[in-house]
C-alpha positions as CSV (number, residue, x, y, z in Angstrom):
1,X,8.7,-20.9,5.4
2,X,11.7,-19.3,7.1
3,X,11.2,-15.5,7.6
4,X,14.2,-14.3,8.3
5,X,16.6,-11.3,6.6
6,X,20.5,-10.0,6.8
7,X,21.4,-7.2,6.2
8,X,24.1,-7.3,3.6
9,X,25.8,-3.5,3.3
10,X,27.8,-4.0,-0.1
11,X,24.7,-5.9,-2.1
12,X,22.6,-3.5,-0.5
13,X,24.7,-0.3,-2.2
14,X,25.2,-2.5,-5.4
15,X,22.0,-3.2,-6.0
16,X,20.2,0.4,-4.8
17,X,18.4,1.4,-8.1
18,X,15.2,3.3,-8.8
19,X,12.5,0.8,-9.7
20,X,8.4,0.0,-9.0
21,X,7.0,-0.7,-5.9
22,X,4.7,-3.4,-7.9
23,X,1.5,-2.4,-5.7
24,X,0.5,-2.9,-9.4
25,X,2.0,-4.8,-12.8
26,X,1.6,-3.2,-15.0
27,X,2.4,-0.4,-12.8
28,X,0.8,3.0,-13.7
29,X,3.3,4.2,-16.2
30,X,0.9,2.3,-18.3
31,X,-2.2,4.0,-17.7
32,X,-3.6,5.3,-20.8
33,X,-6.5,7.3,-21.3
34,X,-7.6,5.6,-24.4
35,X,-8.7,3.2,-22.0
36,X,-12.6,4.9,-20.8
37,X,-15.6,3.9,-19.0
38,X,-16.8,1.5,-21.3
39,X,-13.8,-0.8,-21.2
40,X,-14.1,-0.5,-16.9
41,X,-17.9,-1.1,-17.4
42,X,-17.5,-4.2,-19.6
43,X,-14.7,-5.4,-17.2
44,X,-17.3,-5.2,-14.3
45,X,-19.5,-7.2,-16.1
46,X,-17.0,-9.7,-16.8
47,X,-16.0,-9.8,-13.1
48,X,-19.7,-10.9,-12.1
49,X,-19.2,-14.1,-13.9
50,X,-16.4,-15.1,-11.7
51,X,-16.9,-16.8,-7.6
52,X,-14.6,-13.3,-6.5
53,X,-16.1,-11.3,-4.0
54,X,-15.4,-7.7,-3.7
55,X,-12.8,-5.1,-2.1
56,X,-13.4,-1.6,-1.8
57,X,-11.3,1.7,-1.5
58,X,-12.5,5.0,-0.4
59,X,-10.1,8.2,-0.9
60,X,-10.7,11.1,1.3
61,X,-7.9,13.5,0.5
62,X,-8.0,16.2,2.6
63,X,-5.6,17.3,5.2
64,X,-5.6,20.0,8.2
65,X,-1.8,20.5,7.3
66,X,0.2,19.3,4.8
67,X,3.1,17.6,5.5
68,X,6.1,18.7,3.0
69,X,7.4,14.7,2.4
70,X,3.9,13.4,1.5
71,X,3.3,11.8,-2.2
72,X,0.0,11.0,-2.5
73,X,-3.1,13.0,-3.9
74,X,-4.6,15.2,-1.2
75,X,-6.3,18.4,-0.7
76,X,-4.7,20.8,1.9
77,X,-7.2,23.0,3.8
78,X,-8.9,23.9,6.7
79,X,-12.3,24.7,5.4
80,X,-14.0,21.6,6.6
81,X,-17.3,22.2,4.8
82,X,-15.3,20.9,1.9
83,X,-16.0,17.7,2.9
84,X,-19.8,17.8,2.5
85,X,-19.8,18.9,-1.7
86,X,-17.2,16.0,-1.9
87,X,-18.8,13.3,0.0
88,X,-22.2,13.7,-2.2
89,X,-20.2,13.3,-5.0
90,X,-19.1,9.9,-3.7
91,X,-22.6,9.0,-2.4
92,X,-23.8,8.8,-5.9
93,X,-20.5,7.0,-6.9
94,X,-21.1,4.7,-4.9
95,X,-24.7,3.9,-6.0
96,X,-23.0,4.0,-9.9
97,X,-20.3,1.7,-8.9
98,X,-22.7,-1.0,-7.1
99,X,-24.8,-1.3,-10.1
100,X,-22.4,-2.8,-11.7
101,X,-21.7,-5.6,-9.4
102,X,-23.6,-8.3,-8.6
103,X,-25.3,-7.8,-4.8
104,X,-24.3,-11.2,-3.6
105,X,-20.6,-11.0,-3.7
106,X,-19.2,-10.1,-0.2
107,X,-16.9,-7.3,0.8
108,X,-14.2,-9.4,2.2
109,X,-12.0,-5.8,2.4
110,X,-12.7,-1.8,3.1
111,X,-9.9,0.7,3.2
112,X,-10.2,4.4,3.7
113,X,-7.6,6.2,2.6
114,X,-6.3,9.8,1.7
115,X,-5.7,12.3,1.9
116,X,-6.8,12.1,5.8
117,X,-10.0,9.7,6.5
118,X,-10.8,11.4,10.0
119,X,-10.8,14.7,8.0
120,X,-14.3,13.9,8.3
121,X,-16.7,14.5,11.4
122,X,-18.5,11.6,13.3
123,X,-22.1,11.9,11.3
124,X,-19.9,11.9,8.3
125,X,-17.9,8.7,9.1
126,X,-21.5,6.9,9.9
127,X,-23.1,8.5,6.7
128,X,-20.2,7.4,4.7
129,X,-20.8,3.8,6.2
130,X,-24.3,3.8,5.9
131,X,-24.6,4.5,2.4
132,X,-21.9,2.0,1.7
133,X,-24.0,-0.5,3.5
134,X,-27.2,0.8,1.6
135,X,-25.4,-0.5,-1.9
136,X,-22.4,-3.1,-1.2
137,X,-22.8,-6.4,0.7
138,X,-20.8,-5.9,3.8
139,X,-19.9,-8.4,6.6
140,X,-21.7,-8.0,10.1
141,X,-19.1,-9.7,11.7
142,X,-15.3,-9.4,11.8
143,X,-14.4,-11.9,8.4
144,X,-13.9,-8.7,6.7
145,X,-10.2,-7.0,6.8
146,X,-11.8,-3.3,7.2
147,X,-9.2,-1.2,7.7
148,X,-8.7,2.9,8.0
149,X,-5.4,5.1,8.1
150,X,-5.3,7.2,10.7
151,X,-3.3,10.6,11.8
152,X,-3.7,10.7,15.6
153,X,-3.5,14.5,15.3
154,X,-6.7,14.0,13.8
155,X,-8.3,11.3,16.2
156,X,-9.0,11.0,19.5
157,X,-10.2,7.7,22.2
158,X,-14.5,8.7,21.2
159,X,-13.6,8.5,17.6
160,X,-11.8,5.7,17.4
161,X,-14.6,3.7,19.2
162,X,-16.9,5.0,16.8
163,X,-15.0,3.5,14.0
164,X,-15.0,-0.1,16.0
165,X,-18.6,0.6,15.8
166,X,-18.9,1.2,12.3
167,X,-17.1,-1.9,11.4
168,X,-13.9,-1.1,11.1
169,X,-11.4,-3.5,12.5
170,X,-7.7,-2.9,11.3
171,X,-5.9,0.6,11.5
172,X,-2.5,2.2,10.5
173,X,-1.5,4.9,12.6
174,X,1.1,7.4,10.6
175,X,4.0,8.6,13.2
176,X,7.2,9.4,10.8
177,X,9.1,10.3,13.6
178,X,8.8,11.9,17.3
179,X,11.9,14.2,17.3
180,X,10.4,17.9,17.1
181,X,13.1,18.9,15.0
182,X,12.1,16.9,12.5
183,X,9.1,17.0,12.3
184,X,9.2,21.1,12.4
185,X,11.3,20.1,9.2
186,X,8.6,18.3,7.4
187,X,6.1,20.5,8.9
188,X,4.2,17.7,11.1
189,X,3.8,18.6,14.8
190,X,2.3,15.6,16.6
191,X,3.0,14.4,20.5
192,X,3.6,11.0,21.7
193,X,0.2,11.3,23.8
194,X,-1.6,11.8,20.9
195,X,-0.3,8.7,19.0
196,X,-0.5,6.4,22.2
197,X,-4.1,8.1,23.1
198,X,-5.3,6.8,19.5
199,X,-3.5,3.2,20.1
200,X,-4.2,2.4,23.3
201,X,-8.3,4.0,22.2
202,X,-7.8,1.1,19.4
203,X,-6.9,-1.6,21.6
204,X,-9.6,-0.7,24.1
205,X,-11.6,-0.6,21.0
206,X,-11.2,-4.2,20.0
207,X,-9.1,-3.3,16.7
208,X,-7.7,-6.8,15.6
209,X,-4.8,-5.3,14.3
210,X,-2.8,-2.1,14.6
211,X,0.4,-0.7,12.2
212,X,2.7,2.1,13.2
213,X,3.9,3.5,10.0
214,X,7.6,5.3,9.9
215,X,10.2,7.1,8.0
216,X,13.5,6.9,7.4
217,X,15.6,9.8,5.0
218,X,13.8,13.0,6.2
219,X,16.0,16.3,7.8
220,X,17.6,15.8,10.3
221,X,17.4,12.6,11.0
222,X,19.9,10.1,12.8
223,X,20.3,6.9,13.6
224,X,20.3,7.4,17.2
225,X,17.3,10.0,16.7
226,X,15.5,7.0,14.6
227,X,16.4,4.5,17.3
228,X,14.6,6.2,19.8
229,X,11.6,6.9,18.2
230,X,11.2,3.2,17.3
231,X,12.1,2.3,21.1
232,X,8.9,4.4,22.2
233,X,7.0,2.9,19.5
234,X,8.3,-0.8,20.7
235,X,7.1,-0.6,24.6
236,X,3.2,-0.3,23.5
237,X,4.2,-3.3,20.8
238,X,2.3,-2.6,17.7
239,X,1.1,-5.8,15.6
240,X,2.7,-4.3,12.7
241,X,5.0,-1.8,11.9
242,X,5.5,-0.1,7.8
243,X,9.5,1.5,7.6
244,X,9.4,3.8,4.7
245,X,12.1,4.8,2.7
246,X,11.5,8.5,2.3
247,X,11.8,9.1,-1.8
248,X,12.6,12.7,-2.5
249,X,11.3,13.5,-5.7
250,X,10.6,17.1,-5.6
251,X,10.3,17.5,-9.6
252,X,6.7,15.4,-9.1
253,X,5.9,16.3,-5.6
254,X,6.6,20.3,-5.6
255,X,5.7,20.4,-1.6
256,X,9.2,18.6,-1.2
257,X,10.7,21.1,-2.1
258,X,9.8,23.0,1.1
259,X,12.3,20.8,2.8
260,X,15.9,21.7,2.5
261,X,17.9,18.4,1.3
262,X,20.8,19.2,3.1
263,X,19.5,18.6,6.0
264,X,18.8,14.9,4.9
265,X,21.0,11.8,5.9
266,X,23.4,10.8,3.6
267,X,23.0,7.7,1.7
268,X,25.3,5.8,4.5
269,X,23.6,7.2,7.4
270,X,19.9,6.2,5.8
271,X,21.4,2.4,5.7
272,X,22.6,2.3,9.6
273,X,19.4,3.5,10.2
274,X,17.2,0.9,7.7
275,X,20.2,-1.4,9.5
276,X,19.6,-0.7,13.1
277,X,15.6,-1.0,13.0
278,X,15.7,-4.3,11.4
279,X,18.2,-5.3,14.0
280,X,16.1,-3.9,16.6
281,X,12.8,-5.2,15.3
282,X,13.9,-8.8,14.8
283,X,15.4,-8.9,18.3
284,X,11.7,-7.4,19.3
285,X,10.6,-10.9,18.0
286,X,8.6,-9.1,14.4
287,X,9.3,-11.3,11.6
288,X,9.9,-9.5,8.0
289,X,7.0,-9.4,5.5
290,X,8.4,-7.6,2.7
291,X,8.6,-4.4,1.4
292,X,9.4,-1.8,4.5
293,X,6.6,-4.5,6.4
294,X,7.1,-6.6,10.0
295,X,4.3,-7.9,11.9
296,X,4.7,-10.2,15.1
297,X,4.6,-14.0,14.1
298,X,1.4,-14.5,15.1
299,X,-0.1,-11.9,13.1
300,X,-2.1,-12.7,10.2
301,X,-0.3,-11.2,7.8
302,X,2.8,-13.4,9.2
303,X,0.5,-16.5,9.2
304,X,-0.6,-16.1,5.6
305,X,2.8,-15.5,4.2
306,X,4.2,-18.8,5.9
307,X,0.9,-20.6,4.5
308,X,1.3,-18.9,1.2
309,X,-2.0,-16.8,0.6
310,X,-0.4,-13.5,0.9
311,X,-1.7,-10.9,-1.1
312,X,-0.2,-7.3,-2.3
313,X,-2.4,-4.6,-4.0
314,X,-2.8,-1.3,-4.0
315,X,-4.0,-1.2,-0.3
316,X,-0.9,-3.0,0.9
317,X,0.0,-6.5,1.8
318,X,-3.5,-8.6,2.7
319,X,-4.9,-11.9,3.5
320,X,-7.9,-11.8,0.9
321,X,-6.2,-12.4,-2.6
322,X,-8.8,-13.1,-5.0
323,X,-10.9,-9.9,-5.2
324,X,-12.1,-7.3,-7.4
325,X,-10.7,-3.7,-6.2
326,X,-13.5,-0.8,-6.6
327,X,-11.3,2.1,-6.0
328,X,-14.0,5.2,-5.3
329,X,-13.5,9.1,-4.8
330,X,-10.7,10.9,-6.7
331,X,-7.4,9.6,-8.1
332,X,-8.6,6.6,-6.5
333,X,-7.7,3.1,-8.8
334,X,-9.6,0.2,-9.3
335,X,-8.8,-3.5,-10.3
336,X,-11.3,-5.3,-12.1
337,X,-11.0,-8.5,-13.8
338,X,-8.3,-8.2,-16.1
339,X,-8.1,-4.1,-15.7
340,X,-6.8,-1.5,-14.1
341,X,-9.0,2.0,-14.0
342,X,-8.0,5.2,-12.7
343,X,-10.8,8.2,-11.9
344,X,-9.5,11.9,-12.6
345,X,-7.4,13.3,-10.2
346,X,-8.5,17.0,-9.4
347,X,-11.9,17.4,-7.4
348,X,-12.9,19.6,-10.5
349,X,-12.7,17.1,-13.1
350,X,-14.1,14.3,-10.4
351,X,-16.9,16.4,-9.6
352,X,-17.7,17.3,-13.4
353,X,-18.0,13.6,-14.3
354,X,-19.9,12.5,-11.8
355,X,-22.5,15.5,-11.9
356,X,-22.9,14.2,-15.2
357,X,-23.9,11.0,-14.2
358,X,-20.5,9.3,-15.4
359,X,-18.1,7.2,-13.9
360,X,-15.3,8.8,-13.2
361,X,-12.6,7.2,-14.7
362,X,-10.6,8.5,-17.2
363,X,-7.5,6.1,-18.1
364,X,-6.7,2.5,-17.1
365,X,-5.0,-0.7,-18.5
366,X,-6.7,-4.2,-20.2
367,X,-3.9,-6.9,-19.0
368,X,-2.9,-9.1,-22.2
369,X,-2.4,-12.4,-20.9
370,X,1.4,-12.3,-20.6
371,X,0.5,-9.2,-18.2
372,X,-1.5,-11.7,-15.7
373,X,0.9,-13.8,-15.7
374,X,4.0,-11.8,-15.3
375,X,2.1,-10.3,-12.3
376,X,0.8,-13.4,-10.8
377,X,4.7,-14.3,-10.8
378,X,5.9,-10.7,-9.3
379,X,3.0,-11.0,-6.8
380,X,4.0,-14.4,-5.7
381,X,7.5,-13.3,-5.3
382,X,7.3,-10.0,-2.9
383,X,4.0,-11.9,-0.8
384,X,6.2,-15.4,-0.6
385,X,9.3,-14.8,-1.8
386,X,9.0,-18.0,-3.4
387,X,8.1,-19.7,-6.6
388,X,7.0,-23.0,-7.3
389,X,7.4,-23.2,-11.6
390,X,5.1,-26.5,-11.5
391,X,2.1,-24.3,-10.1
392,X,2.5,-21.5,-12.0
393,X,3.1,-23.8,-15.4
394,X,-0.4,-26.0,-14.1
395,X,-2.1,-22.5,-13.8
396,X,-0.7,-21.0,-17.1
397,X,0.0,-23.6,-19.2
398,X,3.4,-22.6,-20.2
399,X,7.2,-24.3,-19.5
400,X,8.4,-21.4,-16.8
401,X,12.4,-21.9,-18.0
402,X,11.8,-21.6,-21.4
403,X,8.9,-19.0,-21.7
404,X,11.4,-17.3,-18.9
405,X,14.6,-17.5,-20.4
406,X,15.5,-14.4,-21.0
407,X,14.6,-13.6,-17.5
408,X,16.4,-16.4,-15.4
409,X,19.4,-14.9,-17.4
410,X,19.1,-11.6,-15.8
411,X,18.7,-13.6,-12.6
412,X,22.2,-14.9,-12.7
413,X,24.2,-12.4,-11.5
414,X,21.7,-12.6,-8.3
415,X,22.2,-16.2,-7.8
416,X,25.6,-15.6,-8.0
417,X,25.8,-12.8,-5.4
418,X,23.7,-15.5,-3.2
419,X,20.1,-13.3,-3.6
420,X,18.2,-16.2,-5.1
421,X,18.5,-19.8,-4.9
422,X,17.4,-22.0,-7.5
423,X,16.4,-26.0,-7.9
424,X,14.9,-27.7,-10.8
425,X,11.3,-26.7,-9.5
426,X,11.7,-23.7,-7.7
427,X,13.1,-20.4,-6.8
428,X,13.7,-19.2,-3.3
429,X,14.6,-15.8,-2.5
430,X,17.5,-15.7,0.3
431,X,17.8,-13.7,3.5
432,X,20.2,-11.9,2.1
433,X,17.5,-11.6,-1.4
434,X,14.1,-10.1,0.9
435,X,15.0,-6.7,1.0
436,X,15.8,-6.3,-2.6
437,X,13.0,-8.0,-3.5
438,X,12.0,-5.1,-6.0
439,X,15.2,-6.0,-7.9
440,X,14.2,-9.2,-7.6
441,X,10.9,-8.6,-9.7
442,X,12.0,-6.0,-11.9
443,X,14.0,-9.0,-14.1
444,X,10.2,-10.5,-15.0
445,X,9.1,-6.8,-15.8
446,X,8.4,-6.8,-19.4
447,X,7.7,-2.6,-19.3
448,X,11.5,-1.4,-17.7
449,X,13.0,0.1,-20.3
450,X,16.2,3.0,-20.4
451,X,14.6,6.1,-19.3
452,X,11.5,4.8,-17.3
453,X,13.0,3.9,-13.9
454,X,13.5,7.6,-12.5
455,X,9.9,7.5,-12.2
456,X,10.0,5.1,-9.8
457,X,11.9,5.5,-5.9
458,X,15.1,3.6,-5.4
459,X,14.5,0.3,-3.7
460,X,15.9,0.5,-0.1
């Protein structure tokens, strides 16, 4: 498939609304906590029946610092004895969770995310890994996508080997920007020797793959400042790189608020910059994955969307599709079967349930059918950006234009403005289409309704 994008200025602006990021359909709006331990347990041993081998997720949430634009669950502190209550909590999680899967299904993927993974000491890390090993089938040899987020501040060359070691053989190295003014303004502090240290400690490693992740809206940012962080990133040539859209949403992430907004780029200066990096990447030779996502052409992720068997969960973009998710530690979600499962956010309330000898989850979702399908079409859209209605009407047993009617009417006024394409057995998304592909989606989202999309960040 072709993988190019352009950058179209006016459809971009037209078409800038709040919507989901679809890590997730249903997304979780629809978490509900009549949905309980029983319903996750029952789901698990549904999921044994099926040839699906197994993913796992691991939040550590602390942080050292915390850095004001952040949105996702941690813990902010620098007691680091912390770590040892939490992680014997997850031990015995870990030993719940396994029971409930059959011990001959694989681990085709690991993550560890947070929160900061390398919060954690050395003994920690192996402990972690050992006890993992102790209770889940994992791979010996590099089949598995195992794969750690790192902050370099937090990381050094002996570390990093350490986690080759342990198995680990993707990371994604979070930079945001190198220009000390911003990052006093988002209270992050981290040199360009400590990022390339951890890099070049990954590549000396044998890490298959390595992402830069970075971040466009925050203070004080310009799109000559932008530029030449991304040019210092570009010499040491990443596999992959993740361009985030900063979302400010101070009303559900109260630490934004430590950051003053008018400081931020305007709405015209945040597109030259999303404009200029994806000029600058595709000259560097990346091709577009989707969803803030490049990788070089030859990367798997690149090779997988071309062939089709791209995947997106709650981990990201990835070459394994057809797992179950065991999401473990706090706030962390699972997907099994046809559910999503959430544990309890706070350590307190993670910590109570498991010292009870509980699971911890405490809401989730059961997919109806027109759920798995709706999300086996938005998933094939932002992996492929492609859909082939004879494969999904094989799979699902449905006509896709009628039981989609109501949708491929919304889709007009995007086949007009040249987004999507249409034939009379399939629906491409243009170059111009990829980076509204959340737009895209959204008209085959059966849960937007007036009111719910300011939960969500806009889409470019």
């Amino acid at each position: 498939m072709e993988q190019s994008i352009r950058f179209d200025e006016d459809l971009i602006k037209r078409y800038n609304q709040s919507g989901p990021r679809y890590t997730s359909y249903p997304t979780a709006v629809q978490f509900d906590e009549t949905f309980g331990v029983a319903d996750y347990q029952a789901a698990a041993e549904r999921s044994n029946a099926s040839d699906r081998n197994l993913s796992l997720y691991f939040h550590i949430p602390f942080c050292d610092t915390v850095c004001f634009f952040c949105a996702c669950n941690k813990v902010w502190t620098r007691d680091r004895s912390k770590t040892t209550p939490y992680l014997a909590r997850l031990y015995q999680e870990i030993e719940m969770q396994a029971k409930l899967f059959d011990s001959n299904r694989k681990v085709d993927q690991l993550h560890w995310g947070g929160g900061t993974p390398t919060f954690i000491n050395m003994d920690e890390m192996r402990e972690l890994m050992a006890v993992t090993r102790q209770h889940f089938n994992l791979h010996d040899d590099d089949s598995g996508e195992y794969s750690i987020e790192i902050d370099p501040r937090e990381a050094n060359k002996e570390s990093v080997k350490l986690l080759r070691e342990l198995g680990f053989n993707r990371m994604s190295l979070g930079v945001q920007d190198f220009d000390p003014k911003v990052q006093k303004a988002v209270n992050r502090i981290q040199t360009e020797a400590q990022t390339f240290e951890v890099l070049e400690g990954a590549r000396e490693a044998g890490f298959m793959s390595v992402n830069v992740d970075l971040i466009y809206g925050l203070p004080h940012q310009t799109e000559a400042g932008f530029m030449a962080t991304l040019d210092k990133v570009l010499e040491v040539a990443p596999d992959r790189f993740s361009i985030f859209n900063y979302a400010h949403m101070p009303s559900m992430f109260p630490t934004q608020k430590k950051m003053n907004e008018a400081d931020m780029p305007s709405p015209d200066e945040k597109l030259a910059i999303l404009h200029a990096t994806t000029n600058r990447l595709l000259e560097a030779g990346y091709v577009y994955i989707g969803m803030d996502h490049f990788a070089k052409p030859d990367d798997e992720l690149a090779i997988a969307q071309r062939n089709e068997t791209l995947y997106r969960n709650f981990q990201g973009y990835s070459t394994h599709a057809e797992c179950d998710l065991i999401g473990m530690g706090a706030t962390s979600i699972s997907l099994i079967n046809n559910t999503y499962a959430q544990n309890y956010k706070s350590l307190n309330d993670y910590y109570q349930a498991i010292d009870a000898g509980h699971l911890a989850v405490f809401r989730g979702v059961e997919l109806t059918e027109d759920d798995e399908l709706r999300r086996d079409v938005i998933t094939r859209l932002i992996s492929h950006f492609h859909l082939n209605f004879n494969s999904i009407e094989a799979q699902w047993g449905i006509v896709f234009k009628e039981y989609f009617e109501q949708e491929m009417n919304a889709l007009a006024p995007m086949i007009e403005d040249g987004l999507v394409e249409l034939s009379d057995s399939d629906l491409y998304v243009t170059a111009a289409g990829r980076l509204l592909i959340r737009n895209i989606c959204m008209a085959f989202d059966a849960y937007l309704k007036q009111g719910t999309q300011n939960r969500f960040s806009k889409v470019i």
